[in-house]
C-alpha positions as CSV (number, residue, x, y, z in Angstrom):
1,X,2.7,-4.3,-14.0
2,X,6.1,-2.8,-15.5
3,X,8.5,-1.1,-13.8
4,X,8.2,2.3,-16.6
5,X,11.9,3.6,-15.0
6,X,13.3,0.6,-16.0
7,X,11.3,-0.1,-19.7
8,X,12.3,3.6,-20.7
9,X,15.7,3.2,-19.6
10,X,15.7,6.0,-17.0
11,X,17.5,5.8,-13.7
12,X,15.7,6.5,-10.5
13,X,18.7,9.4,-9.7
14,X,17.6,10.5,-13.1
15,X,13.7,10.3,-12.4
16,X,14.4,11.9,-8.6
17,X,16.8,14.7,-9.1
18,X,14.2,17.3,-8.1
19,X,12.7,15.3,-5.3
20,X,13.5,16.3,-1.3
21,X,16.9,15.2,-0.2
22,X,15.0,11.8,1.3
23,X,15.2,9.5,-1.1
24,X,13.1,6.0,-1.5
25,X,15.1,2.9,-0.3
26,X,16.5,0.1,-2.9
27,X,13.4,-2.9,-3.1
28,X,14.1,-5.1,-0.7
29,X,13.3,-9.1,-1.2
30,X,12.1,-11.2,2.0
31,X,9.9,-13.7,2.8
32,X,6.8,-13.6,4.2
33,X,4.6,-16.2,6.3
34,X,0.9,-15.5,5.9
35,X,-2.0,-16.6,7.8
36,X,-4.7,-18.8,6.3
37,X,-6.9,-15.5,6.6
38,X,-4.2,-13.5,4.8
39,X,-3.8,-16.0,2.4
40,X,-7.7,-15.5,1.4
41,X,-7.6,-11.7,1.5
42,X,-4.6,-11.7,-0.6
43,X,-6.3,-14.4,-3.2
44,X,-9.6,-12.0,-3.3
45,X,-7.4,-8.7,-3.2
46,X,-5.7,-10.2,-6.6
47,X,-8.9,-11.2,-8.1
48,X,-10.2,-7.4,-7.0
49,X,-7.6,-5.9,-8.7
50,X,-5.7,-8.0,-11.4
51,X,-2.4,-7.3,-9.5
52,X,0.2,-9.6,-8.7
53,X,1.3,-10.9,-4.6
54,X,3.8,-8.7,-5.1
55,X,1.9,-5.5,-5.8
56,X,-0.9,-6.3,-3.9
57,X,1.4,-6.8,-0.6
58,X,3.5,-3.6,-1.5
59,X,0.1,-1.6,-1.7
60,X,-1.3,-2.9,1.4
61,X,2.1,-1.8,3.0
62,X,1.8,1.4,2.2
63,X,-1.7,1.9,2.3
64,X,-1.8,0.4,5.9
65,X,1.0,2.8,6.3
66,X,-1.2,5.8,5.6
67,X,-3.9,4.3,8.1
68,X,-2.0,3.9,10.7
69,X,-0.2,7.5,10.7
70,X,-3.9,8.8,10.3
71,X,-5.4,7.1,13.3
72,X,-2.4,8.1,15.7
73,X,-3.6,11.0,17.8
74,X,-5.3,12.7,17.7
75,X,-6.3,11.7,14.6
76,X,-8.9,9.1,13.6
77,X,-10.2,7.0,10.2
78,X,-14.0,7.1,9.7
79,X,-16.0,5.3,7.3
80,X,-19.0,5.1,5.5
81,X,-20.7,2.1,3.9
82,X,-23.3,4.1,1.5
83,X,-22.9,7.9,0.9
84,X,-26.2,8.2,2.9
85,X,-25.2,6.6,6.0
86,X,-23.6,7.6,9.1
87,X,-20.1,7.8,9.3
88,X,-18.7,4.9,12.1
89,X,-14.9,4.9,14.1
90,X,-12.3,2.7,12.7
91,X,-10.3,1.0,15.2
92,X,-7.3,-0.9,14.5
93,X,-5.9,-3.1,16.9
């Protein structure tokens, strides 16, 4: 995956100048010690998807983000396998 700001030659204080006043942090490098499981979702998550560790890690961030913001209350995250089952609770712990 390309970064399109950087192929086209554009700035991100070119690409943001009518965005809100709260601007998205610099990237940030650091290093991360996964667990065995982690190391298997990420493996299949990149198989899933054809993304890099790096993408796939920065969109489970952000998605698990989103989750967590929605299941604060009084909020709450449903799910449904099929479209004709029932919907079930999603906890996260």
């Amino acid at each position: 995956m390309t970064n399109s700001r950087a192929a086209s030659g554009t700035s991100d204080a070119d690409m943001d100048a009518d965005a809100p006043a709260t601007a998205v942090p610099q990237s940030e490098r650091v290093t991360v010690n996964l667990t065995g499981k982690a190391v298997q979702a990420l493996q299949r998550l990149q198989e899933q998807t054809g993304y890099n560790k790096t993408d796939c890690i920065n969109r489970a961030l952000i998605i698990a983000g989103e989750i967590e913001s929605m299941s604060r209350e009084p909020g709450a995250v449903y799910w449904r396998k099929t479209p004709d089952t029932d919907l079930m609770l999603v906890r996260f712990v």
